[in-house]
N, C-alpha and C positions, 0 to 999 in steps of 0.2 A: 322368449326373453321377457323378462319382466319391467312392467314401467315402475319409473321411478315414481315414490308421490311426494306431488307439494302439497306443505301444508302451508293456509293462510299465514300472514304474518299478523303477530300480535302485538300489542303494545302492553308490557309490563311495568306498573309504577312499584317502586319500592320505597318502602318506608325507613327512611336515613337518620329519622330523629332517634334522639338515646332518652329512655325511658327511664326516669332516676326513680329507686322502689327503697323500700326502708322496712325491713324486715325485723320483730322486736319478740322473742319469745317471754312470757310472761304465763307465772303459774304461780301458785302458791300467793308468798310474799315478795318473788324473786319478778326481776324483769332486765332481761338479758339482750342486747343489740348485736345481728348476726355478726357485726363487724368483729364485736370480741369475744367471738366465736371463732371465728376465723381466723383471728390474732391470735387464741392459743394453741391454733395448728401451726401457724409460722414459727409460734416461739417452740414447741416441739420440733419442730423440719431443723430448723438451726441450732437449738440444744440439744437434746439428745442425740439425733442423727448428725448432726454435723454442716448440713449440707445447707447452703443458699438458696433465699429464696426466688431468683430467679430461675432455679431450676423447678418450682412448679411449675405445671402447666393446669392442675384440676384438683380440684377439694369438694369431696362430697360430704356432707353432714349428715349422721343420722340422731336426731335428739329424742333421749326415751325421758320427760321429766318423772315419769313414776319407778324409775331409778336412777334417778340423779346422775345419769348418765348423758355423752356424747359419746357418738361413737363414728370417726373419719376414714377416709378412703383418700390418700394423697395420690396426686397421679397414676388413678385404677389399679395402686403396687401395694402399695405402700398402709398399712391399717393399725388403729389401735383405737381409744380411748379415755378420755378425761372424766371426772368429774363434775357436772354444774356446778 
């Protein structure tokens, strides 16, 4: 029969605090805040598609500026892209 094993007990801290980042792509003469980046996937999820934004759940961005592209992945489904 086999023993069971303990393991020690540990004591885990976890870090609670919220880490506020501010992300700003910039190239060219252009200088762009992810937020409105992220804003013209909401206003695509809502216009084109139709759909509410409480129905995201994830937006991936992928930004090529040496073609003036974005290109988004909405709830790992959902894809296309805009224009910078």
């Amino acid at each position: 029969m086999a023993a069971a094993k303990k393991t020690a007990g540990r004591h885990v801290t976890v870090n609670t605090n919220t880490v506020k980042s501010n992300v700003t792509l910039q190239y060219g003469e252009k200088s762009i805040p992810y937020e409105d980046l992220v804003s013209r996937v909401k206003d695509i999820w809502t216009g084109q598609f139709g759909r509410k934004i409480i129905e995201i759940d994830s937006v991936e961005l992928y930004i090529k500026p040496e073609e003036n592209k974005v290109y988004y992945v909405i709830n790992k489904d959902i894809n296309g892209d805009f224009d910078l």
